[in-house]
C-alpha positions in Angstrom: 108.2 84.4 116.4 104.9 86.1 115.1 102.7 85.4 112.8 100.7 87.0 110.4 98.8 87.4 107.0 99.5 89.4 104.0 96.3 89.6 101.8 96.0 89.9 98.0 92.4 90.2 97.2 92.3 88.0 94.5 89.2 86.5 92.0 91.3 83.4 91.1 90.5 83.8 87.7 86.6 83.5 88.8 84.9 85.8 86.3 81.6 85.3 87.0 82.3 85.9 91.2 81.1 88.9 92.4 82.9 92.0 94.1 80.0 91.6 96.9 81.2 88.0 97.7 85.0 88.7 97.0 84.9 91.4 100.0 82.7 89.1 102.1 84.9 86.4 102.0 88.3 88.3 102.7 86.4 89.4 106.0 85.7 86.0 106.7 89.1 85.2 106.2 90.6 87.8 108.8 87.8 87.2 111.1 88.8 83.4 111.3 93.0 84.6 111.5 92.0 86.4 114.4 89.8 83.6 116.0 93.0 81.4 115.1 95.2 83.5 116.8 96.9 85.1 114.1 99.2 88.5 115.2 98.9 90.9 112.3 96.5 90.7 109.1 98.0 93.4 106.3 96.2 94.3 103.4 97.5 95.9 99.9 96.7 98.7 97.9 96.7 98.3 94.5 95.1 100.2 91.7 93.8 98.8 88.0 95.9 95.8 88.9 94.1 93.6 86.0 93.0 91.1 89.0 96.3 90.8 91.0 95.1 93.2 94.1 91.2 94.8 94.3 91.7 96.7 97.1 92.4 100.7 96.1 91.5 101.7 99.7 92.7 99.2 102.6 91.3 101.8 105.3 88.1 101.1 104.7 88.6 97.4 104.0 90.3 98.0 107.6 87.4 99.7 109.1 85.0 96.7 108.5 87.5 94.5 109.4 87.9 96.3 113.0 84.4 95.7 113.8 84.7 91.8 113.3 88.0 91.0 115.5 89.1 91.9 118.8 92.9 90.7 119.4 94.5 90.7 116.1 96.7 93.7 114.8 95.5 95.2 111.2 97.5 97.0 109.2 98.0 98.2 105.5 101.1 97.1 103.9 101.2 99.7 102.4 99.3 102.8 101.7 101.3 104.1 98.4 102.0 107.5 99.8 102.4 109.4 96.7 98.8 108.4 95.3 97.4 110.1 99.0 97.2 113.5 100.3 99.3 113.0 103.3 96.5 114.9 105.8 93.9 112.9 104.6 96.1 109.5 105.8 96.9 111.0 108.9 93.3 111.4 109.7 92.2 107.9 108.8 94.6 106.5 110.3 93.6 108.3 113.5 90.4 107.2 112.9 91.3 103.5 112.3 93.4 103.3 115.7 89.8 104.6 117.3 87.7 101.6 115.4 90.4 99.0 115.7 90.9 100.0 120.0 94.6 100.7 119.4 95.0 97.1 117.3 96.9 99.4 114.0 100.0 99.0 112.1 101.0 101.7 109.9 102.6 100.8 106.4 103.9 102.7 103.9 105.6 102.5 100.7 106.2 104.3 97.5 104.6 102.2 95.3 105.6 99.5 92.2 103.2 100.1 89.7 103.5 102.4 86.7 100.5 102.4 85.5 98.8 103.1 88.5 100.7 106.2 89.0 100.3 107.4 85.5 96.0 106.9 86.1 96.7 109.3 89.0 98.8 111.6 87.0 101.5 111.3 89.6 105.3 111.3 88.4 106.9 108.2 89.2 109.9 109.3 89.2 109.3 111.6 91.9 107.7 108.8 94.1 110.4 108.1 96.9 111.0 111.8 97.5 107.1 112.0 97.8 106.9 109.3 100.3 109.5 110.6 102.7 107.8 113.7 102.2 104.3 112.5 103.2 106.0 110.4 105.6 107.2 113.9 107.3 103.9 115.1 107.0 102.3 112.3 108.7 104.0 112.1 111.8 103.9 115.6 112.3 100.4 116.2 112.6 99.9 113.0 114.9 103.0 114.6 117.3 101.7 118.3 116.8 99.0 120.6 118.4 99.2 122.4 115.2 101.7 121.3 112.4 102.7 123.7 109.9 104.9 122.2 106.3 105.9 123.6 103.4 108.2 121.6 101.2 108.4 120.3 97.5 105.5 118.0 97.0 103.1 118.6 99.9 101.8 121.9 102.0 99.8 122.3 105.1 98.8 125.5 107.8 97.9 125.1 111.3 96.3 121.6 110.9 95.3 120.6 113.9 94.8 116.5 114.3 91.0 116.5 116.0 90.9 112.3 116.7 93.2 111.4 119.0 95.1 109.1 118.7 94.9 105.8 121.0 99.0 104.5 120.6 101.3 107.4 121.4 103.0 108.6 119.9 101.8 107.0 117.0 100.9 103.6 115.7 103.8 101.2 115.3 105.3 101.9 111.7 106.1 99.8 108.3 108.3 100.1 105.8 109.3 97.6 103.0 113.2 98.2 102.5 115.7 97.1 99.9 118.1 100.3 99.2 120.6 101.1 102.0 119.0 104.7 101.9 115.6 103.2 103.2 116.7 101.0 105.3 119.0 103.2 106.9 115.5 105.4 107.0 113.5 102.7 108.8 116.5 101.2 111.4 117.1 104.5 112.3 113.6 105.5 113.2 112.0 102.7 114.7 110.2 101.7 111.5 109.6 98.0 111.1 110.9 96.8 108.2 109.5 93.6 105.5 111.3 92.1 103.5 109.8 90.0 100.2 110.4 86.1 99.3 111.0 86.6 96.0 113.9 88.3 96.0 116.1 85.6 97.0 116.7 84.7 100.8 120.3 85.9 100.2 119.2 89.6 99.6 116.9 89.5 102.6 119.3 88.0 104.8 121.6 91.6 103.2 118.8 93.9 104.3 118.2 92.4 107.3 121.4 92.5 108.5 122.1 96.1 107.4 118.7 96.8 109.2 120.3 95.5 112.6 124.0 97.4 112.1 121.7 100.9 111.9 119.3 99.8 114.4 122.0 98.6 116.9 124.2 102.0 116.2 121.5 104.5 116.2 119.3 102.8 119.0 116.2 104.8 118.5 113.2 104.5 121.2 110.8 102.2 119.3 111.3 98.6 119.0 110.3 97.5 115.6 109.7 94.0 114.0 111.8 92.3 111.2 109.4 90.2 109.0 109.4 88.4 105.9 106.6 88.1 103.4 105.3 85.9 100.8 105.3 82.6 102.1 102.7 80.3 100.2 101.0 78.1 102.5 98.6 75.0 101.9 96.9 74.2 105.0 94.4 70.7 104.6 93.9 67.4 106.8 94.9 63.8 105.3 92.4 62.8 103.2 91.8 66.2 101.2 95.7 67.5 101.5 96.6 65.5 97.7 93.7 67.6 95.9 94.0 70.4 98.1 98.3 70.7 96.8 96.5 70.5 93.3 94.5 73.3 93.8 96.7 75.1 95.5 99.4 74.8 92.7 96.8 75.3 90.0 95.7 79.2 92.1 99.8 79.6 92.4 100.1 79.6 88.9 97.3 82.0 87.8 98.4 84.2 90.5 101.9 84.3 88.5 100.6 84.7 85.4 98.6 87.6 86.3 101.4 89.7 88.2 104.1 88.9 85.0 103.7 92.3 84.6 104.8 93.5 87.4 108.2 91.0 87.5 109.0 89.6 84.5 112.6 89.1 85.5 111.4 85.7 87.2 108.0 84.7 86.9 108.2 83.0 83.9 110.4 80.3 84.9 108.0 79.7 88.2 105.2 79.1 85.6 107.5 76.9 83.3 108.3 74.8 86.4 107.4 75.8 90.2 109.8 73.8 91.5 113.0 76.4 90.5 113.6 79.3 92.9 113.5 82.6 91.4 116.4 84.7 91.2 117.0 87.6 93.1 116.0 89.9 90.6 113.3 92.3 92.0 112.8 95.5 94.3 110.7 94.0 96.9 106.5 95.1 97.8 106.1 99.0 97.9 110.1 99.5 99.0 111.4 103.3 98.2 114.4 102.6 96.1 
């Protein structure tokens, strides 16, 4: 087993903390997972989140990132594919498997908020036919000299990828998966997939075991991880670890309170009492459903 860290980038309801010293800190946070000996660090994109997520572009939260570790794999989780111009993510992602020395993880997802799509004046309705889109888009520019596409959402001529890239043929993909369609998607193609914690251990245990049937049928040539996110961890010696489960519970909670929005289904009974599982009653981080 492998382990890794999913990053929110979070004020913990600190008003007066500045943007300078949120960044700061969340690079000293991967820099100490990679001295730790941490696998993967992910990142998420969000946009006008009201304080759940302050990171609208992981690449460049990547790109400092790169410079301060040297073993562990960075990644976003994901970029939200219909709020990019799919040649502009091909690119940086090119350039961010240069900074990082081959250390990338690609992943991508159509999104779960709203209202960021309707601040980009993108259709949300439209958004899982945009990613697989994109996602064609993507891949052939890395795996063409010169990639030509013309389809619904997304055009391109002759683009030729100038940075080569350091993993052939590609960076080892992500993709957060809850319908059969996108897990049949990811299995099929080599894609890792992620599934999320609060949507019940029964329905991961579902989409993990559908992931396996395609994978195991279809066989494709890369081998791709199975994870599963959103584990909440308090990590503190003896003496401290009775204040620091205080604490710990008391950021939980304002974490929860923030995201409501986003899935109202369940987090009100966690904030009523944290000690109830929540049903499984949600679509999962960035999945294409």
């Amino acid at each position: 087993m492998q382990l890794g860290l999913f990053d929110h980038m979070q004020k913990h309801d600190i008003p007066a903390r500045s943007y300078v010293d949120l960044y700061k800190n969340h690079l000293e946070v991967v820099e100490m997972a990679d001295q730790e000996g941490m696998d993967f660090y992910f990142v998420a994109e969000h946009h006008f989140d009201m304080g759940f997520s302050e990171c609208p572009s992981p690449g460049s939260f990547l790109g400092a990132a790169s410079q301060r570790t040297k073993r562990i794999r960075l990644g976003p989780l994901v970029y939200v594919l219909p709020l990019w111009n799919p040649i502009r993510v091909a690119e940086e992602i090119a350039m961010l498997d240069n900074l990082t020395e081959g250390r990338l993880e690609c992943g991508f997802g159509a999104g779960i908020g709203p209202f960021s799509f309707a601040a980009y004046n993108v259709p949300w309705d439209d958004k899982r036919q945009m990613t697989l889109e994109a996602l064609r888009v993507i891949k052939g520019i890395w795996t063409h000299a010169s990639f030509t596409f013309e389809g619904r959402y997304f055009k391109c001529k002759d683009v030729d990828l100038s940075i080569p890239l350091v993993q052939k043929p590609h960076p080892p993909l992500w993709m957060p998966t809850r319908s059969k369609e996108s897990i049949e998607e990811a299995a099929s193609t080599g894609i890792s997939t992620v599934q999320w914690v609060p949507a019940g251990m029964a329905a991961a245990r579902r989409a993990f075991d559908e992931y396996r049937e395609v994978y195991q049928r279809v066989k494709p040539a890369a081998k791709p991880h199975i994870a599963l996110n959103a584990r909440n961890l308090c990590c503190a010696n003896r003496q401290r670890s009775a204040h620091r489960r205080r604490i710990s519970l008391e950021e939980f909670l304002a974490a929860a309170r923030r995201c409501a929005h986003l899935w109202r289904p369940w987090i009100y009974r966690i904030i009523d009492d944290p000690r109830r599982h929540p049903p499984s009653r949600t679509d999962g981080h960035g999945a294409l459903h």
